[in-house]
PDB file of N, H, CA, C and O in Angstrom:
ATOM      1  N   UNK A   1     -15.156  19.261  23.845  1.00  0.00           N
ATOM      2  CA  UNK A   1     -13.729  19.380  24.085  1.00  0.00           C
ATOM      3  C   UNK A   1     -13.099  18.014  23.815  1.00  0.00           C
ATOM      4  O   UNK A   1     -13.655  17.003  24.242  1.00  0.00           O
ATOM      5  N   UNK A   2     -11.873  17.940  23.070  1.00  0.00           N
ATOM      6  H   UNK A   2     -11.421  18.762  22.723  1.00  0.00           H
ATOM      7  CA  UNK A   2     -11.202  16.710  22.786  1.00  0.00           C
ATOM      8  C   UNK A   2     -10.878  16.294  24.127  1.00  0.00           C
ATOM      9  O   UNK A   2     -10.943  17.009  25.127  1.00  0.00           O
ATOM     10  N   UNK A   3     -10.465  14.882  24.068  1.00  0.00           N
ATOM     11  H   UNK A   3     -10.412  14.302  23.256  1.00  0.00           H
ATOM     12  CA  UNK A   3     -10.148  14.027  25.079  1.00  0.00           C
ATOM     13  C   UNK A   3      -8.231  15.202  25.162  1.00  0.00           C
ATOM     14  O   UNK A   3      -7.690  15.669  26.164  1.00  0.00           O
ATOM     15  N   UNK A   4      -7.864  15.263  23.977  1.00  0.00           N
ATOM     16  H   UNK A   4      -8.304  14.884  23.162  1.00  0.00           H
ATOM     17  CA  UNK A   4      -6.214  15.665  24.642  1.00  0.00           C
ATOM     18  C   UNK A   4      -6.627  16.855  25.358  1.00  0.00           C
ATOM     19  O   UNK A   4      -5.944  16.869  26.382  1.00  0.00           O
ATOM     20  N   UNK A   5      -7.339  17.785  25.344  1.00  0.00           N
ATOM     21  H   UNK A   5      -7.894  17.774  24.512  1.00  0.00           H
ATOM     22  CA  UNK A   5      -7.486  18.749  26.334  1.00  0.00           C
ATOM     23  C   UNK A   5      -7.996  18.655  27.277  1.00  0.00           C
ATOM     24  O   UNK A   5      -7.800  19.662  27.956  1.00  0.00           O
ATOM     25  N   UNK A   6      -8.720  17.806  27.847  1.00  0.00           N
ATOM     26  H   UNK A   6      -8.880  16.988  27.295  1.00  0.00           H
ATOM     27  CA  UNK A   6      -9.398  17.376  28.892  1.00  0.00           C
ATOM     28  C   UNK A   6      -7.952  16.779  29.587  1.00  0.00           C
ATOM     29  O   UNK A   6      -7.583  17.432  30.563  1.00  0.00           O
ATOM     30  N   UNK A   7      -7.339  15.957  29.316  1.00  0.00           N
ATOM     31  H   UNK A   7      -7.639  15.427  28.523  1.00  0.00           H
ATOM     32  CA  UNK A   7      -6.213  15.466  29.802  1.00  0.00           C
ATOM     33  C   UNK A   7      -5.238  16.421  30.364  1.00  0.00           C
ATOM     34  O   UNK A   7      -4.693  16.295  31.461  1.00  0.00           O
ATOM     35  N   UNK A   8      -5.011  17.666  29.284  1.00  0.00           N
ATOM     36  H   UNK A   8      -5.454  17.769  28.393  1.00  0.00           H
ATOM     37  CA  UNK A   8      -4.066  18.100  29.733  1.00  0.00           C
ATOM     38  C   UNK A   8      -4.499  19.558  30.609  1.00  0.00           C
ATOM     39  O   UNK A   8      -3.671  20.403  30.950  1.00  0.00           O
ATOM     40  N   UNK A   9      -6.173  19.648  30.919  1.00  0.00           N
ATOM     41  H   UNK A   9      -6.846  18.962  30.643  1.00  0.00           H
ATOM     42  CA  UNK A   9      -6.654  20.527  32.006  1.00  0.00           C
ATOM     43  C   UNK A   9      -6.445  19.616  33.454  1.00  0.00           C
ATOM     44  O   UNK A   9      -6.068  20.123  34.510  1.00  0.00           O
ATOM     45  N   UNK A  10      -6.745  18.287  33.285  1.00  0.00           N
ATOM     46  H   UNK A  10      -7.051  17.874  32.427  1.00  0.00           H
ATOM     47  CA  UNK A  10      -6.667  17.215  34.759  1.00  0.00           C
ATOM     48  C   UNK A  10      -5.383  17.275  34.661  1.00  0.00           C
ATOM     49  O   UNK A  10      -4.952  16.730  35.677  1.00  0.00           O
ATOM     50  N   UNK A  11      -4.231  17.745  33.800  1.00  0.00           N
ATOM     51  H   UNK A  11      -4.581  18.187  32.974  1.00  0.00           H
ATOM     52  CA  UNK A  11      -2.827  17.301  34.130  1.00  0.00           C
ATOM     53  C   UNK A  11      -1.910  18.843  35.366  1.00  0.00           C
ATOM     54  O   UNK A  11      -1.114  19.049  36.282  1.00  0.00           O
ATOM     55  N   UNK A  12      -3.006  19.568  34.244  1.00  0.00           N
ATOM     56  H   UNK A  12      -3.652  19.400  33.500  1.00  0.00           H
ATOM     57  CA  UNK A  12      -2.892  21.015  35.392  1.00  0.00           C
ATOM     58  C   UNK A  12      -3.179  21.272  36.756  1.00  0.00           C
ATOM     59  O   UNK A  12      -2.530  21.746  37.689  1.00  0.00           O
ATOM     60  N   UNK A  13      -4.719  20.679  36.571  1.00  0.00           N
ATOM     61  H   UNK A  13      -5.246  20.294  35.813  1.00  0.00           H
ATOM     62  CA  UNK A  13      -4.794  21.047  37.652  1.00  0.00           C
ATOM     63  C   UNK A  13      -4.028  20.213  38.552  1.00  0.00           C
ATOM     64  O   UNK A  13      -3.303  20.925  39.247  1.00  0.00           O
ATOM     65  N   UNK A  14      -3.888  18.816  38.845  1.00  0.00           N
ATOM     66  H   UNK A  14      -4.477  18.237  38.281  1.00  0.00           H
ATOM     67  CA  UNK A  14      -3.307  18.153  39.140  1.00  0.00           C
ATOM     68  C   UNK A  14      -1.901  18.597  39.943  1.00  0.00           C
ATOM     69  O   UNK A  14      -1.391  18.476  41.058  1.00  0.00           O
ATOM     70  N   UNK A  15      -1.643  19.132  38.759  1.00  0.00           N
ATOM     71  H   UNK A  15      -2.057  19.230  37.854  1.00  0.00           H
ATOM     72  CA  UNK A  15      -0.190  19.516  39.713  1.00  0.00           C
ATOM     73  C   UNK A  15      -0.471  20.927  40.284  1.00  0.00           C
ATOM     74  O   UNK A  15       0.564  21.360  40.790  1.00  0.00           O
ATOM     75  N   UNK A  16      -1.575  21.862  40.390  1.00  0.00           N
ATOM     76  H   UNK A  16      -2.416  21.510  39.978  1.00  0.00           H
ATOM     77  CA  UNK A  16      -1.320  22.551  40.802  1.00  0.00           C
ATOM     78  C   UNK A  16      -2.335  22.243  42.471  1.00  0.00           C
ATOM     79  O   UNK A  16      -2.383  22.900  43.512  1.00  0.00           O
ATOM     80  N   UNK A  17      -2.864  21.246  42.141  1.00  0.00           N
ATOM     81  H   UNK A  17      -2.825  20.713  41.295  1.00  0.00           H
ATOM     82  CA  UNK A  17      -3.344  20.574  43.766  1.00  0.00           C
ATOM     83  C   UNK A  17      -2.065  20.066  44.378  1.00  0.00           C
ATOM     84  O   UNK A  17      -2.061  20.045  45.609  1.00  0.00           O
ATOM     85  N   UNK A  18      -1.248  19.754  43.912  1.00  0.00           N
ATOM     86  H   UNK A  18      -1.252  19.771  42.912  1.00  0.00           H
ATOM     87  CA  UNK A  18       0.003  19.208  44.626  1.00  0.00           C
ATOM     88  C   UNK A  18       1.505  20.135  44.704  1.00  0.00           C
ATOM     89  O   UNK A  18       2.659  19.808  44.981  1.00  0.00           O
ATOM     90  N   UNK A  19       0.940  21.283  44.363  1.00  0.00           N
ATOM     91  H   UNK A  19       0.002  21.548  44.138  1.00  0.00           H
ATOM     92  CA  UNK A  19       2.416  22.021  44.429  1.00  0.00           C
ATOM     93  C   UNK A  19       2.041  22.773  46.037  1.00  0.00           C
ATOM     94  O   UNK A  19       0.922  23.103  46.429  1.00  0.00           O
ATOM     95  N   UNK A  20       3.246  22.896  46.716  1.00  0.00           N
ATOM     96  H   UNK A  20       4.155  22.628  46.397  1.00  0.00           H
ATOM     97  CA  UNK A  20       2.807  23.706  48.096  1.00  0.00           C
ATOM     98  C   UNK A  20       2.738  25.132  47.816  1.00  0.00           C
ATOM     99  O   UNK A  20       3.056  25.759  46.806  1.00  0.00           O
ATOM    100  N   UNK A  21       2.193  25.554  49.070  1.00  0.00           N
ATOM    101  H   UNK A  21       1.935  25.044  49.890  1.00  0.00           H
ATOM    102  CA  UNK A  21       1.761  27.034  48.917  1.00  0.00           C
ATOM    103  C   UNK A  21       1.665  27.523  50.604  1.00  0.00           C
ATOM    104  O   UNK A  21       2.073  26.906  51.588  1.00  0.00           O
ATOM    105  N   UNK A  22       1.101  28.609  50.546  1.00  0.00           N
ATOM    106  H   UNK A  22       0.770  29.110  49.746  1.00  0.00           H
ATOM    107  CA  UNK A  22       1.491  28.988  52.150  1.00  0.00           C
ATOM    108  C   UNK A  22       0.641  28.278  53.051  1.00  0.00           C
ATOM    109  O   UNK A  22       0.597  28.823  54.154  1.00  0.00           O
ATOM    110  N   UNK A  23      -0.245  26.950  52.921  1.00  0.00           N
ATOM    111  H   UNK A  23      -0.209  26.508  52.026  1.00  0.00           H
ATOM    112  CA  UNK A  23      -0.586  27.037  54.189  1.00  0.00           C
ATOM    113  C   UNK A  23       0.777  25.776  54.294  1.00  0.00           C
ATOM    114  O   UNK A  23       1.204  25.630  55.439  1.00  0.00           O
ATOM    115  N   UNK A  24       1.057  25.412  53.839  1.00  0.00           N
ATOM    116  H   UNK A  24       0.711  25.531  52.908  1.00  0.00           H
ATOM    117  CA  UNK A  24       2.042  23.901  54.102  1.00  0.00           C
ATOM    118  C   UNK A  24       3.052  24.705  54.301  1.00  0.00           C
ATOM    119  O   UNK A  24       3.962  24.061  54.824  1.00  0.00           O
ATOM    120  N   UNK A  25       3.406  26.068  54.097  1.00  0.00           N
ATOM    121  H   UNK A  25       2.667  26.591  53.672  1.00  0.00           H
ATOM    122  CA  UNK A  25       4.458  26.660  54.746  1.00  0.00           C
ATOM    123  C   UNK A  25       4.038  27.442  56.353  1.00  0.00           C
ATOM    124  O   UNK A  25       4.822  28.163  56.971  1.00  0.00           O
ATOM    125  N   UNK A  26       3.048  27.196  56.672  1.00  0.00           N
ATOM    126  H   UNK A  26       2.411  26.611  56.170  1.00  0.00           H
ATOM    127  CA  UNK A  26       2.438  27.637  57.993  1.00  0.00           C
ATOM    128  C   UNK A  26       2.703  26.471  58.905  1.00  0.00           C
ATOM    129  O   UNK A  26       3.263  26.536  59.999  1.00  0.00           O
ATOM    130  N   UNK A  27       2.218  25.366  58.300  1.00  0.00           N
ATOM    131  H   UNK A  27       1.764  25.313  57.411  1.00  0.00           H
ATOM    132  CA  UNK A  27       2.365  23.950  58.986  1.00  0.00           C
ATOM    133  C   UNK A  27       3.630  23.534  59.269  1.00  0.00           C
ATOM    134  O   UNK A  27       4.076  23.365  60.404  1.00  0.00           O
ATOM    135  N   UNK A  28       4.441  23.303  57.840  1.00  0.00           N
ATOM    136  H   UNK A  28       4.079  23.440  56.917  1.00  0.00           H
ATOM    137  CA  UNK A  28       6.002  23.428  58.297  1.00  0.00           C
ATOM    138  C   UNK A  28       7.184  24.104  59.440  1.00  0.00           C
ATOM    139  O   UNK A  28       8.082  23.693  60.175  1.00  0.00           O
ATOM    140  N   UNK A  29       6.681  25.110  59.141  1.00  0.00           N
ATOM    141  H   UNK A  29       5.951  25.444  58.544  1.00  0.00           H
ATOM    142  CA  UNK A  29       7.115  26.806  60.344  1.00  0.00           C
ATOM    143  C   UNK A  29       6.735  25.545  61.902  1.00  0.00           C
ATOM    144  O   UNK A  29       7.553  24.956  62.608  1.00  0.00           O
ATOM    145  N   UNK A  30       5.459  25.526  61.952  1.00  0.00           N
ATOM    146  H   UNK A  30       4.794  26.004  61.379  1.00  0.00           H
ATOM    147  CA  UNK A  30       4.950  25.132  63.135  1.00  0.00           C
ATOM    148  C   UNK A  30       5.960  23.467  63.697  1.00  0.00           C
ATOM    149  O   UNK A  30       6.600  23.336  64.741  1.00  0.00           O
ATOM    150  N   UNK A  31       5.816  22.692  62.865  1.00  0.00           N
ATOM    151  H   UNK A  31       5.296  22.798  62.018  1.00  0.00           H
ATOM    152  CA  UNK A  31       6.623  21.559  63.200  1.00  0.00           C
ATOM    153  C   UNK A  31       7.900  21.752  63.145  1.00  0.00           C
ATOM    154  O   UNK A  31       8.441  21.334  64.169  1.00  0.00           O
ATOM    155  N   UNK A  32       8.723  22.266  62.290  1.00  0.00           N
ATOM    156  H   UNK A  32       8.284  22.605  61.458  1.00  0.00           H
ATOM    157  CA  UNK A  32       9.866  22.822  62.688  1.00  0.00           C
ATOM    158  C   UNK A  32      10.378  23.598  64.120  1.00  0.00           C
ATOM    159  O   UNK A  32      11.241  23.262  64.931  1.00  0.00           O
ATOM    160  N   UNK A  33       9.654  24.543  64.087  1.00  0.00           N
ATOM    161  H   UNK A  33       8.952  24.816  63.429  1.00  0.00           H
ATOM    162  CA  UNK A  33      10.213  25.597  65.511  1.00  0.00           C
ATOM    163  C   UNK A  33       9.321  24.326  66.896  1.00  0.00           C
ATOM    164  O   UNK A  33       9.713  24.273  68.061  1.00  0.00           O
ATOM    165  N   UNK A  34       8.425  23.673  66.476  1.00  0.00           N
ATOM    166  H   UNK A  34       8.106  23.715  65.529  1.00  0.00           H
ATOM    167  CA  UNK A  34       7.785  23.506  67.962  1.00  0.00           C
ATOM    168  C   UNK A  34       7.951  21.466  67.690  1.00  0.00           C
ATOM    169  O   UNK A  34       7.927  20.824  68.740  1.00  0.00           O
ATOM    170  N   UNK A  35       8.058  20.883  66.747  1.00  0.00           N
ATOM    171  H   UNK A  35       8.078  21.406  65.894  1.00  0.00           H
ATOM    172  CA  UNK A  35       7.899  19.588  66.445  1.00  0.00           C
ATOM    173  C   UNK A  35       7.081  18.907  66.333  1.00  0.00           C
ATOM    174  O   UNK A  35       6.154  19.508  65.789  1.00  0.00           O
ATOM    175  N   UNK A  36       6.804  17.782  66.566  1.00  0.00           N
ATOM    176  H   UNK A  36       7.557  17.293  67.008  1.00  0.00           H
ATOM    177  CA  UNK A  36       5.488  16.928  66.123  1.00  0.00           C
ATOM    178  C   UNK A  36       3.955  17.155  66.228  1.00  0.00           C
ATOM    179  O   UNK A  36       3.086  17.013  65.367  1.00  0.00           O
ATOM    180  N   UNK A  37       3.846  17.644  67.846  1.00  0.00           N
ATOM    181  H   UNK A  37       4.552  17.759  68.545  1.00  0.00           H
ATOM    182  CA  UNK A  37       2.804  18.026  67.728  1.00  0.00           C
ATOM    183  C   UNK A  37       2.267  19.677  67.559  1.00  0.00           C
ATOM    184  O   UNK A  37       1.070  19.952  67.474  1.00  0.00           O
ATOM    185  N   UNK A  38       3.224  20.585  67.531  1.00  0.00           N
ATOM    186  H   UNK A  38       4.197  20.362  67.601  1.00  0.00           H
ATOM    187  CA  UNK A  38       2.266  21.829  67.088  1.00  0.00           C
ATOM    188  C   UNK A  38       1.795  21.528  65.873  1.00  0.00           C
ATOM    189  O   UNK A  38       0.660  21.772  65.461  1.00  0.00           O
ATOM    190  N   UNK A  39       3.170  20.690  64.965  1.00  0.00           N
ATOM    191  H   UNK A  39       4.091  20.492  65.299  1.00  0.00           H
ATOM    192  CA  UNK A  39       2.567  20.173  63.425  1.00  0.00           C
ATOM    193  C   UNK A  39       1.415  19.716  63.252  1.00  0.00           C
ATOM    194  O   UNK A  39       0.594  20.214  62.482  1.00  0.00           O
ATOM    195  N   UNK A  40       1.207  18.589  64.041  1.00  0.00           N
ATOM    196  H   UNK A  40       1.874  18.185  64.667  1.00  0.00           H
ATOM    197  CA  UNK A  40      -0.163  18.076  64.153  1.00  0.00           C
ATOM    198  C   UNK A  40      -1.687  18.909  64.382  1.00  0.00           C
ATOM    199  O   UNK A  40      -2.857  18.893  64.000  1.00  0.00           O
ATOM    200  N   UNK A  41      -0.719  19.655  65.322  1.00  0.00           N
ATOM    201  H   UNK A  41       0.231  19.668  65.633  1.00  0.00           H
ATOM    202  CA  UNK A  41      -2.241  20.352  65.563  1.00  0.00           C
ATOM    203  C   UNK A  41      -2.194  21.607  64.113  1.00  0.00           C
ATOM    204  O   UNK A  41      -3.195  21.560  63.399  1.00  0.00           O
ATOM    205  N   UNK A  42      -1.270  22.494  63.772  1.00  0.00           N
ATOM    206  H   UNK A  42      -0.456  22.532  64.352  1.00  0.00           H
ATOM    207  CA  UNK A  42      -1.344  23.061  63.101  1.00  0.00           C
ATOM    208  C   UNK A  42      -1.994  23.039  61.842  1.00  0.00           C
ATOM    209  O   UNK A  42      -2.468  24.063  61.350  1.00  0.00           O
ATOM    210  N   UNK A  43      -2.051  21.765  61.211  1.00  0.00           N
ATOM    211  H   UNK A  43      -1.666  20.933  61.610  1.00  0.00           H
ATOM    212  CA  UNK A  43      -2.444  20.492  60.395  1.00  0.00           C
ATOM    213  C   UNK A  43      -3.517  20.744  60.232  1.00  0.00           C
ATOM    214  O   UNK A  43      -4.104  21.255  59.278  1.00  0.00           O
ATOM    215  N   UNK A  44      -4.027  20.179  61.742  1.00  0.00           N
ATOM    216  H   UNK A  44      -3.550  19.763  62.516  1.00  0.00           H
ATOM    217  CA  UNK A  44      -5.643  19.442  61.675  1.00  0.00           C
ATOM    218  C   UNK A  44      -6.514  21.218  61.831  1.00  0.00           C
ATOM    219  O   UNK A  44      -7.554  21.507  61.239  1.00  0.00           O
ATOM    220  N   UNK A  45      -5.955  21.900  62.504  1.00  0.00           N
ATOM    221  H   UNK A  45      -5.110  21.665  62.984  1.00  0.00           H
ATOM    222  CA  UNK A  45      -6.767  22.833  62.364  1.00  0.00           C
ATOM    223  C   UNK A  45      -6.978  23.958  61.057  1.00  0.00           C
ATOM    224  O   UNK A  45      -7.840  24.818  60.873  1.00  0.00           O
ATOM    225  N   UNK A  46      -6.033  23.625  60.416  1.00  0.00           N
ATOM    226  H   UNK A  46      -5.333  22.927  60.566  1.00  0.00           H
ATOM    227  CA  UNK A  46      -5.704  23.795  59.251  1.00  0.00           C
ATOM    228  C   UNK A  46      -7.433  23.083  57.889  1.00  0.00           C
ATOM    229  O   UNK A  46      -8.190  23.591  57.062  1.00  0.00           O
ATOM    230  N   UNK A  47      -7.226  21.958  58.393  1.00  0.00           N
ATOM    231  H   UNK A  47      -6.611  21.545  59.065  1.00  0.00           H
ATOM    232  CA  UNK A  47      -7.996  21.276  57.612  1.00  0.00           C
ATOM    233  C   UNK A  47      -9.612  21.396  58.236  1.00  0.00           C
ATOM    234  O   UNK A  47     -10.683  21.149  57.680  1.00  0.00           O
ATOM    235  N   UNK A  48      -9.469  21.628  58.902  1.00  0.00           N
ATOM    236  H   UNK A  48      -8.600  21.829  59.353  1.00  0.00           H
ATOM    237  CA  UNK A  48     -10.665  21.970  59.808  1.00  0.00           C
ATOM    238  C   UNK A  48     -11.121  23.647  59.410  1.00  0.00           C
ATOM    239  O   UNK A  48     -12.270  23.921  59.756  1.00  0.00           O
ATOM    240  N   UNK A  49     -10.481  24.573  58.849  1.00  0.00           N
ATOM    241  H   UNK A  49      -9.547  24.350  58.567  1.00  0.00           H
ATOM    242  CA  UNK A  49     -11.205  25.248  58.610  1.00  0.00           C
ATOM    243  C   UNK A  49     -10.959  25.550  56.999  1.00  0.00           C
ATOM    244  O   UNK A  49     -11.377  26.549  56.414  1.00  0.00           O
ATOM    245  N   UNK A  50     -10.256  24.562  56.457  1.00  0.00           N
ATOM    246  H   UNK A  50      -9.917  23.750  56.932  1.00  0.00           H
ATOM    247  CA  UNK A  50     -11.037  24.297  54.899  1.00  0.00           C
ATOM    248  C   UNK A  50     -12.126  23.626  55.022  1.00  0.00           C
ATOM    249  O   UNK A  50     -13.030  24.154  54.374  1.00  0.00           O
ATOM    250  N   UNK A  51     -12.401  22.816  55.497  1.00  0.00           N
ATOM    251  H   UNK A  51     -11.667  22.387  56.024  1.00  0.00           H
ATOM    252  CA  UNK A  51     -13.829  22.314  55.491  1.00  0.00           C
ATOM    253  C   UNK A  51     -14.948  22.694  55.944  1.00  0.00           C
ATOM    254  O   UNK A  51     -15.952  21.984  55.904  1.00  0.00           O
ATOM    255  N   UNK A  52     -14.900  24.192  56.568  1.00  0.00           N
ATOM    256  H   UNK A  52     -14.084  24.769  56.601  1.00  0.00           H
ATOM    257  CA  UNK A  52     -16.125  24.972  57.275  1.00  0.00           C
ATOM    258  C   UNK A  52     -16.105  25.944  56.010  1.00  0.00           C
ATOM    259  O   UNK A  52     -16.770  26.974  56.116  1.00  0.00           O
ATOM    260  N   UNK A  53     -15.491  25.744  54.963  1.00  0.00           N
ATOM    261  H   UNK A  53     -14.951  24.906  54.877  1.00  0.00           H
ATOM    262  CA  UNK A  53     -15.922  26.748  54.066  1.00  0.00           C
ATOM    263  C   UNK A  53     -17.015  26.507  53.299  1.00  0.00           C
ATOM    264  O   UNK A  53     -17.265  25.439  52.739  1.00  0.00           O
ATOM    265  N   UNK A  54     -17.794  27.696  53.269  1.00  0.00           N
ATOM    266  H   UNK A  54     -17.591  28.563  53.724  1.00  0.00           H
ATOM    267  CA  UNK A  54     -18.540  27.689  52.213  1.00  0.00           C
ATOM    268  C   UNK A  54     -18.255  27.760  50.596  1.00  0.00           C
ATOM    269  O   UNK A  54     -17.601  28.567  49.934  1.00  0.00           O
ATOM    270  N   UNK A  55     -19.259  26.199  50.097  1.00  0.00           N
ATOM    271  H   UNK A  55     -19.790  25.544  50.634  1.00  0.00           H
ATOM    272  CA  UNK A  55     -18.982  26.371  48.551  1.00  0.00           C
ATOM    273  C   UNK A  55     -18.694  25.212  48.046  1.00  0.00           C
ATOM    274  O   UNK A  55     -18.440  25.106  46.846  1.00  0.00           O
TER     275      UNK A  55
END
């Protein structure tokens, strides 16, 4: 594979690691209606069970 396509697969994905999606609209919801810390916790538990995934 050429280097320009390699570039422009890391340019994809890239932004599609950084575009939001529903869990940052779960998290949001949560700090909004409740504030800093449901956010927080909403967050961390959030990230806590992406990382118990298998794969």
């Amino acid at each position: 594979m050429s280097p320009e396509l390699w570039l422009s697969l890391l340019l994809i994905c890239a932004l599609g690691a950084m575009s939001p999606g529903p869990s940052l609209a779960m998290v949001m919801r949560h700090t909004v209606s409740g504030g800093r810390a449901p956010g927080v916790v909403a967050a961390l538990t959030h990230a806590l069970g992406w990382g118990s995934m298998p794969g």
